[in-house]
LUMVEX-913554 format. One record per residue: x, y, z of N, C-alpha, C, O in turn; residue in one letter. Coordinates in steps of 0.2 Angstrom, whole numbers, plus 5000, padded with zeros to 4 digits. Layout:
BEGIN
XYZXYZXYZXYZA ...
***
This chain:
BEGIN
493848735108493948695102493448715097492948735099X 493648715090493348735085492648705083492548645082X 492348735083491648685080491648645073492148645070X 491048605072490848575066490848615060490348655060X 491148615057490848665050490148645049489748685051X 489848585048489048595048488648615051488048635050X 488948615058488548675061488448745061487948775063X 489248775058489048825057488848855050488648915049X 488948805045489048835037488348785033488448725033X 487748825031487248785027487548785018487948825015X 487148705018487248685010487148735005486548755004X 487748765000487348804996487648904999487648954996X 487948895004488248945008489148965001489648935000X 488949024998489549044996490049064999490149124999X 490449035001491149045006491849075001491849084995X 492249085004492849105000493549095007493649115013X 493749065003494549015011495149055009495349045003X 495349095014495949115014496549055017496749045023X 496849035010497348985015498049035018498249085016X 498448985024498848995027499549025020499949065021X 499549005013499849005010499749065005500149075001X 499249105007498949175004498749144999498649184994X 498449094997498049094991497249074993496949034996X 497049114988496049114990495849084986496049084980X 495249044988494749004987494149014987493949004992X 493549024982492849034984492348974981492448944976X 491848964987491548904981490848904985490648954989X 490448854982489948844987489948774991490048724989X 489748804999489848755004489448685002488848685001X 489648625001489348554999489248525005488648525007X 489948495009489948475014490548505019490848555018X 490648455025491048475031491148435036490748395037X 491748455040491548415048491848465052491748525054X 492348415055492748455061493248475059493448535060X 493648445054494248475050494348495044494948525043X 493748495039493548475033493148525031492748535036X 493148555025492848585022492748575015493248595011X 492048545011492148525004491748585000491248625003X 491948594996491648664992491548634985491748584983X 491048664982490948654972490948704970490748754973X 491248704965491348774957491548814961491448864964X 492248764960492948834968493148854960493248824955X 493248914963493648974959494249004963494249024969X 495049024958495449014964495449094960495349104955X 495749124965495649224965495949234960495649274956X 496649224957496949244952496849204946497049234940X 496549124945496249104941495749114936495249114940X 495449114929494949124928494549064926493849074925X 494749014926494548954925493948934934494048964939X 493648894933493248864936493348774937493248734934X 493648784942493848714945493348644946493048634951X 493048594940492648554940492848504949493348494953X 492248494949492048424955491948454963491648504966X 492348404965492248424976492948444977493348414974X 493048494980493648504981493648524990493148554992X 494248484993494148465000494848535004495448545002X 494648555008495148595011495048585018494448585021X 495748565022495748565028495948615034496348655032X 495748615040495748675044496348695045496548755045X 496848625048497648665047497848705042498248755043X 497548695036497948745029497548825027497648865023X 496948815034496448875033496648935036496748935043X 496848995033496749035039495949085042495749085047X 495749115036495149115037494649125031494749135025X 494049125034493349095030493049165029493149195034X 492749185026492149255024491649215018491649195012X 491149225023490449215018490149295017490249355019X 489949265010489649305004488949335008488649295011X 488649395008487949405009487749395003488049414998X 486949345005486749344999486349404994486649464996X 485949404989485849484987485449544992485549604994X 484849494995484249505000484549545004484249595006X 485149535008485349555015485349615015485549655010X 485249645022485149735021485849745024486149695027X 486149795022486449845025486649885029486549935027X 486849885033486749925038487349985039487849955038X 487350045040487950085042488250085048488850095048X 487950065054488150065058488550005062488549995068X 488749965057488949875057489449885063489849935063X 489549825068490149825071490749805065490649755062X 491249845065491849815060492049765063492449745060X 492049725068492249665070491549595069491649545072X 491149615067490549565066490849515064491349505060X 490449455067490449385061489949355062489649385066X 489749295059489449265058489349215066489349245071X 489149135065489349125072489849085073489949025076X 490549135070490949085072491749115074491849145068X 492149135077492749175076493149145069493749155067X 492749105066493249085060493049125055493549155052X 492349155053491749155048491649225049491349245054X 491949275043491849335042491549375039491849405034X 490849395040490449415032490849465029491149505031X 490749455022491049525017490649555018490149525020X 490649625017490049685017490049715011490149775009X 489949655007489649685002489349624998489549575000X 488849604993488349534993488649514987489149554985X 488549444984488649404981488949424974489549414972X 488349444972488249474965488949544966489449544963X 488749574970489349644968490049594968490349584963X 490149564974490849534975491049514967491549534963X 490649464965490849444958491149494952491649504949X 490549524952490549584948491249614946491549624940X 491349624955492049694955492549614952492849634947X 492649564953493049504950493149514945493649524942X 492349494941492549504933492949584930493349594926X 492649634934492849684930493649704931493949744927X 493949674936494649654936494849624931495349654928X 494549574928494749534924494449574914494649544908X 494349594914493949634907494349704906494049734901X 494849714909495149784908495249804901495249754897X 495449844898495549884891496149914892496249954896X 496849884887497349894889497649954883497749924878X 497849994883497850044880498650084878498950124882X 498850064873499550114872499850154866500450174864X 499150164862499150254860498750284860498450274865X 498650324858498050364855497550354850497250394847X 497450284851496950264846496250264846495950284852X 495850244842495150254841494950234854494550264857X 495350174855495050164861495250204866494950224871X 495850224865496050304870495650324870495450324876X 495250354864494650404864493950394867493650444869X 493850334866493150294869493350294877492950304881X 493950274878494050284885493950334890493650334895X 494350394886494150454890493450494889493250534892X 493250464885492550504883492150474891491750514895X 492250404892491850364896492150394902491750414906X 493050404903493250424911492850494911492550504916X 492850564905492550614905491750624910491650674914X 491450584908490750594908490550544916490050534918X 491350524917490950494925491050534929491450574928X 490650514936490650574942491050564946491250614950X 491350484946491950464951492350404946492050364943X 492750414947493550374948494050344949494450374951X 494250294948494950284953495450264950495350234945X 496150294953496550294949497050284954497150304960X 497450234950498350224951498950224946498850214940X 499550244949500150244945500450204948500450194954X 500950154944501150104945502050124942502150134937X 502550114947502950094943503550164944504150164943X 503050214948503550284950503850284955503650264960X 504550304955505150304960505050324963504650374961X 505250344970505250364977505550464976505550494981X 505850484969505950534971505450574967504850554965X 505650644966504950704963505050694955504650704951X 505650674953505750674946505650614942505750604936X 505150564946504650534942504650524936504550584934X 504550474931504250474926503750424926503950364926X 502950424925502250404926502450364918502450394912X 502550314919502450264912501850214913501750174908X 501450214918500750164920500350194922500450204928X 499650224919499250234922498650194922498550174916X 498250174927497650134929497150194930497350254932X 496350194928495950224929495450184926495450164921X 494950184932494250174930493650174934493550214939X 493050144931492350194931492050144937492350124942X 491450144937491150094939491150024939491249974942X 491150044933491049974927491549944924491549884924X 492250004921492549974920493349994922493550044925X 493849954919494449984921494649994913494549964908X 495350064914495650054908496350074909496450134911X 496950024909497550044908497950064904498250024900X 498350144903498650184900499350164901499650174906X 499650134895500350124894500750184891500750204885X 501050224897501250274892502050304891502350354890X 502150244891502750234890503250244883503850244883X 502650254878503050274871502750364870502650384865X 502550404876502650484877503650484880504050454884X 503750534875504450554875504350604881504550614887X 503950634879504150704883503850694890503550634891X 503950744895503450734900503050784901503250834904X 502450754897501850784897501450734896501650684893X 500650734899500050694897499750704892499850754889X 499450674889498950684885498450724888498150724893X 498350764882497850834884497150804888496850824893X 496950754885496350734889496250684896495750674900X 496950654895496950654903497050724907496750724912X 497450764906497750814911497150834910496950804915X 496450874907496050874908495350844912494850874915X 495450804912495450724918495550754924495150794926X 496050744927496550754932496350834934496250844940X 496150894930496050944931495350964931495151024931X 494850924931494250934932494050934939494250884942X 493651004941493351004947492650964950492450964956X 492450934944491950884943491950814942491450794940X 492450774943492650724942493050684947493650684947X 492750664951493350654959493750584957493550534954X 494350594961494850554957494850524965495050564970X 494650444966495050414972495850404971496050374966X 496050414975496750384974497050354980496650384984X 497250314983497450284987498350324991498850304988X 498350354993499150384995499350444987499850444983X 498650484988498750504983499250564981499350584975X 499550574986500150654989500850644984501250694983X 501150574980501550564977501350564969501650604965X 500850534969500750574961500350634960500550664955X 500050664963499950754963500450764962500650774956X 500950754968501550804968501850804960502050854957X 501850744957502150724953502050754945502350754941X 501550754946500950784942500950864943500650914940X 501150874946501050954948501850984944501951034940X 502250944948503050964947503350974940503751014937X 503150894938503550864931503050874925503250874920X 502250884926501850894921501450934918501150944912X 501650974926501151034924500351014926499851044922X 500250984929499650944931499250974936499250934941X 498951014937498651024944498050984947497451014946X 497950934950497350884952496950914956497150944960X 496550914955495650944959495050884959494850854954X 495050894966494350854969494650784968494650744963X 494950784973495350664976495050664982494750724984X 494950624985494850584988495150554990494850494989X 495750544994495950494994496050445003496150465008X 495750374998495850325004496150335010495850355015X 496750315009497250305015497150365022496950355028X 497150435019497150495022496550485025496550495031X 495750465022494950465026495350395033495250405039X 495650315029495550295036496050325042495950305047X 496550375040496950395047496350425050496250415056X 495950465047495650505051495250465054495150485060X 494650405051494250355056494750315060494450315066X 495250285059495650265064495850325071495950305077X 495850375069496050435076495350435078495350415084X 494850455077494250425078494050395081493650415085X 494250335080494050275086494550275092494250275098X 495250295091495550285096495750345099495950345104X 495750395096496050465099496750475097497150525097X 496850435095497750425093497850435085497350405082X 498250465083498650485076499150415074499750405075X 498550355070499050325067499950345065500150405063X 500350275066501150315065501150265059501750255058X 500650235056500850185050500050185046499550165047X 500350215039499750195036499450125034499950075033X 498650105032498850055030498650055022498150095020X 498850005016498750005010498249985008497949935011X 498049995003497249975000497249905003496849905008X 497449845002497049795001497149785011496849735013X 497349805014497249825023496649855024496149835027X 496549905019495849935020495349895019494849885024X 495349875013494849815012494749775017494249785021X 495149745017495049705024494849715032494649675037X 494949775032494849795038494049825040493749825045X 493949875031493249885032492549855029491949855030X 493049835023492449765022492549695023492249655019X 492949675027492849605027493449565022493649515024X 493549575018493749575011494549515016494849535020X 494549435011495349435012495849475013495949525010X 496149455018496849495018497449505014497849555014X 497549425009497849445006497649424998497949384994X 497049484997496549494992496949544986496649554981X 497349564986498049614984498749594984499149604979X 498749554988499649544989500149524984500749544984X 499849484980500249484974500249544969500849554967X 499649574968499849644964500249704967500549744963X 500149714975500449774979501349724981501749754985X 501549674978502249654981502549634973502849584972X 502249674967502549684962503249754961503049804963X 503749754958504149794960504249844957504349844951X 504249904959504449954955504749944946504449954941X 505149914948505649894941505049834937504749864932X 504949784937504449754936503949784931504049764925X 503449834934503049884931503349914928502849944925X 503949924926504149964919504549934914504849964909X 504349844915504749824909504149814904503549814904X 504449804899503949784893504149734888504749734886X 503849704886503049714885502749674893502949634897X 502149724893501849704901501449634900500949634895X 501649594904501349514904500549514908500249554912X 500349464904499649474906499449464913498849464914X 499749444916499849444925499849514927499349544930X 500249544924500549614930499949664927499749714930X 499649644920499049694919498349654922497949694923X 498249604923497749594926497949634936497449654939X 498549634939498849644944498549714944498149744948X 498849734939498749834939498049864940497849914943X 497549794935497049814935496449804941495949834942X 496649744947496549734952496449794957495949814960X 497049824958497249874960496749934961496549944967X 496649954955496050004956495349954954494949994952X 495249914954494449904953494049924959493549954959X 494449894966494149904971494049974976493849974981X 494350024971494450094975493650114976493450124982X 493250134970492750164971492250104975491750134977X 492250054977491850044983492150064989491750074994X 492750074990493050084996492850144998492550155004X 492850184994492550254992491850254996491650255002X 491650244992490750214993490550225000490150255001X 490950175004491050135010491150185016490750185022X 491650235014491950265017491450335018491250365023X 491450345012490850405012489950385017489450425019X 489950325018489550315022489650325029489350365033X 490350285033490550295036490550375040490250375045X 490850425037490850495036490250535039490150575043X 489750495036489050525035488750475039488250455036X 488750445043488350385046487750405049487250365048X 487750475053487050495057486650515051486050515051X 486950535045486350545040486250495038485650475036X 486650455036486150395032485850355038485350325036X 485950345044485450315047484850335048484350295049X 484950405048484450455050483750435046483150405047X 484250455038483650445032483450375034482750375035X 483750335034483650265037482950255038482550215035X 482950315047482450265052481850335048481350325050X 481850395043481350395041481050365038480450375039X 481150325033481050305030480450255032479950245030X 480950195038480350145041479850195043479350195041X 480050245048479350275052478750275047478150265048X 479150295038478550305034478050265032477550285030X 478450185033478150125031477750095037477250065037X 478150105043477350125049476850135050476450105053X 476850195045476150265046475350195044475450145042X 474950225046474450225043473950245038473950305041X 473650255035473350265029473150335031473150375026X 472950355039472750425039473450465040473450525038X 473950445044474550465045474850475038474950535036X 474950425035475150435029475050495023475350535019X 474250485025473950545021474150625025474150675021X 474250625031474450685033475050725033475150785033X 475550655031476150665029476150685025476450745025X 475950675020476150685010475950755009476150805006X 475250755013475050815010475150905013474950955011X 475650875020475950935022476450955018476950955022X 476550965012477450985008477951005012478550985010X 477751035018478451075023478351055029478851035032X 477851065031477651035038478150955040478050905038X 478550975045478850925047478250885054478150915059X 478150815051477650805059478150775063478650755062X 477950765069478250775076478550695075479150685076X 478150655073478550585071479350595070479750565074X 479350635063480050625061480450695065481050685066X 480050745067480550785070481050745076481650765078X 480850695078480950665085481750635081482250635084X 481650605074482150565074482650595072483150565071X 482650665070483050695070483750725074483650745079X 484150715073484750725078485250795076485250815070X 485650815081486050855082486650835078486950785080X 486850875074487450845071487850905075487850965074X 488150875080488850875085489450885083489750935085X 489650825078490150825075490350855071490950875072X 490050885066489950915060489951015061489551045065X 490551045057490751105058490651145051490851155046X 489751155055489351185048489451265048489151285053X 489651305044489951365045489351395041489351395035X 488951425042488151465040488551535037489051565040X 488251555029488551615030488351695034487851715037X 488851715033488751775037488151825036487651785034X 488051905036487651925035487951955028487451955023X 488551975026489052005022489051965016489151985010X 488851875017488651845011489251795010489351745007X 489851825015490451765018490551715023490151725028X 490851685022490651605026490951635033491451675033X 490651615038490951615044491451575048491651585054X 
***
């Protein structure tokens, strides 16, 4: 039998309620019982308003709970992906308060864009000058002869939606296909192999340095089990899967229709939808790039505490060896196993 919410959830606990009916709730825990859950300054996910008073949810209409880390909380790389809190209801997000919110509003703040005017330009100058990404096309048909009339891309900070639906011809704008064509610029894309192709075929586009999602979790998923996924899964599955995130945190933007997306004028739903879509690429990014690299970021990790171990004379013997690695840290060093580091040759070519 299920427990007390009061015993598992403290007053002041920011929670977020996935109901049975796919819509989410976040609030701060007031009260509770056995069946009952009362939350304050509930905010419902596709909402922008803030819902005044106590608002009461019951366990039948709950399917599941994920609490917020607060800011403080560390992180860890090596987290079990099935962690919870102490309850099989209660699932931490893995990522803290403050960020969750953040990545919310900037769903909400997008810059919707449909010519080439002074914001086009302020746009690209901002996508130009960032080091990562993310990007979606919204709206393209299942064959190669495509036409890209919705492009989503954004920074860290922000999102900006390209309407480009009043381009006659098919071609980009020179400073995206430049965009797209930078070696320094890494583009997440999520199933990214349909718009390359399309970009390549119909635009003359050739894309350099993606990243993309879907293809990194086949490979963590073969990973854990040995087995070659026969189904990928779509960004908001990913979320969910590697950071805790609701399940169905996406599902209205990702079960909008091809046809849909290309009518116009685009209603303020399906651009807040669009812009949802890609906010949460570059954390997943993020996320996964740790994943990837686990033995090093752990590594650095535990050098780090040893450093904060040392003692004042240790300490000083560290700092002032420049190269000298001491026995301390050599120990925590490990074998990368996995990793197919190819040294160059004698000739000056990789092996």
């Amino acid at each position: 039998m299920a427990g007390d919410y009061n015993k598992i959830f403290k007053i002041g606990d920011r929670l977020i309620l996935e109901l049975t009916s796919s819509d989410i709730f976040n609030g701060i825990y007031a009260d509770g019982g056995k069946d009952r859950i009362s939350l304050t300054d509930v905010i419902q996910h596709n909402n922008n308003n803030k819902l005044g008073g106590v608002y009461d949810f019951y366990r039948n209409e709950i399917a599941n709970i994920r609490k917020l880390k607060p800011p403080s909380a560390k992180e860890t790389v090596n987290e079990d992906e099935s962690s919870t809190t102490n309850s099989e209801l209660c699932t931490m997000i893995k990522i803290c308060e403050e960020e969750y919110f953040r990545l919310k509003e900037m769903s909400k703040s997008y810059i919707y864009i449909q010519t080439a005017d002074k914001r086009y330009f302020d746009a690209v100058q901002v996508l130009s000058d960032s080091e990562t990404i993310g990007v979606v096309c919204l709206g393209m048909e299942n064959h190669r002869s495509s036409i890209i009339n919705l492009l989503v891309m954004c920074t860290w900070k922000q999102v900006y939606i390209f309407d480009l639906t009043n381009i006659t011809k098919r071609e980009l704008y020179k400073e995206l296909k430049d965009i797209f064509e930078s070696e320094y610029i890494c583009k997440v894309i999520h199933k990214s192999a349909g718009l390359i192709d399309t970009l390549y075929r119909e635009y003359n586009v050739y894309v350099q340095n993606t990243f993309d999602t879907q293809i990194v979790d086949l490979m963590l998923q073969k990973e854990a089990t040995g087995i070659s996924p026969m189904v990928g899964r779509d960004i908001s599955e990913c979320l969910s899967h590697y950071l805790n995130f609701p399940k169905s945190l996406l599902d209205h933007a990702l079960n909008v229709s091809c046809k849909s997306w290309n009518e116009r004028p685009l209603t303020e739903k399906f651009k807040l939808y669009a812009s949802q879509i890609a906010t949460y690429l570059i954390v997943l990014k993020n996320h996964f790039h740790k994943l990837l690299l686990k033995d090093v970021f752990n590594t650095i990790t535990k050098v780090h505490d040893c450093v904060y171990d040392m003692d004042n004379f240790e300490f000083l013997n560290y700092n002032n060896n420049n190269k000298e690695v001491v026995k301390e840290i050599q120990n925590l060093i490990p074998n990368l196993n996995n990793l197919n580091i190819n040294e160059p040759s004698k000739n000056g070519t990789k092996g």
